[in-house]
Steps between C-alpha positions, in 0.01 A plus 500: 500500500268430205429778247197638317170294397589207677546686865164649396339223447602336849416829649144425386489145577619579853251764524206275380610212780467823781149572372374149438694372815318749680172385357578135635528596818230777570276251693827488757538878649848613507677172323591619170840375282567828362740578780652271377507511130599856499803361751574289232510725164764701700725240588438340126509868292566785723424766719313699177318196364400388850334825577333492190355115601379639784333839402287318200415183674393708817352765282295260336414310776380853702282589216323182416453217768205377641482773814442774243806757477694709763459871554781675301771593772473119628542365181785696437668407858404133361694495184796698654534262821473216236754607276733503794495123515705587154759665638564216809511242256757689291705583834465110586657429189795729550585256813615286271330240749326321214826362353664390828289410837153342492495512907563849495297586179230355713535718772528848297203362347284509815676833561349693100190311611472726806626820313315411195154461740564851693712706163105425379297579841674771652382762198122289482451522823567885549328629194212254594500654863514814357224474252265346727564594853541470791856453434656314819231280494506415152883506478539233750227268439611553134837330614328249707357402199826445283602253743316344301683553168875451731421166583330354163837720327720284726365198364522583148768642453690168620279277300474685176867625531652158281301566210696898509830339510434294205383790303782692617773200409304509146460887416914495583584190283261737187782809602 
């Protein structure tokens, strides 16, 4: 694990790549690479540095993108279902997976892209039900909705995933 300002400084980066990823693909509801990225600062850095990723990048996303910002009690269900994607990428890289089987890396991978989608949805979708009622209705379409999100997750995470391992290979040749 890296130390001090340099961990900081890739907790920033990482956080700037949620926001401005985000950004790139507002014009596409519910496709977004910060599932993703967050995944990815806990498999490279940690649970604590992935959850950080995840809060700032979502926080800043939440407060200033195009769609003006979300009521307080969904932004904070936002930033804590994103920072989970932290915590899955840190548990991925406990597997030990990433050093060993690329079949079966592949296949936990489209396994943290379902938990990653629903670890974020599951806490959105009931404060957002909550907040603006009627709740079953809202609840479910909300998940209807992240279908959405599953599907486009399930292709990124694959795709994406080779650039992760080679930061991962690199960040433990620096330890």
């Amino acid at each position: 694990m890296i130390g001090g300002t340099r961990l900081i400084a890739r907790i920033a980066l990482f956080s700037a790549l949620v926001y401005v990823g985000s950004w790139i693909c507002a014009p596409i509801p519910n496709v977004n690479p910060l599932f993703f990225l967050v995944f990815s600062a806990g498999i490279l850095w940690g649970p604590g540095p992935g959850i950080l990723v995840g809060a700032v990048g979502m926080g800043l996303w939440t407060l200033f993108n195009p769609f003006g910002p979300a009521t307080t009690p969904v932004m904070m269900a936002q930033v804590i279902g994103a920072a989970g994607s932290g915590i899955v990428g840190a548990l991925y890289a406990r597997t030990r997976v990433l050093l060993y089987d690329r079949r079966r890396a592949t296949m936990m991978l489209v396994v943290a892209a379902v938990v990653c989608t629903y670890i974020y949805y599951v806490p959105v979708n009931i404060v957002d039900a909550w907040v603006f009622q009627p709740f079953w209705p809202r609840f479910v379409s909300g998940f209807i909705v992240s279908l959405v999100t599953l599907v486009s997750n399930l292709l990124i995470f694959p795709l994406l995933f080779l650039a992760s391992r080679r930061l991962y290979e690199r960040e433990r040749a620096q330890l």
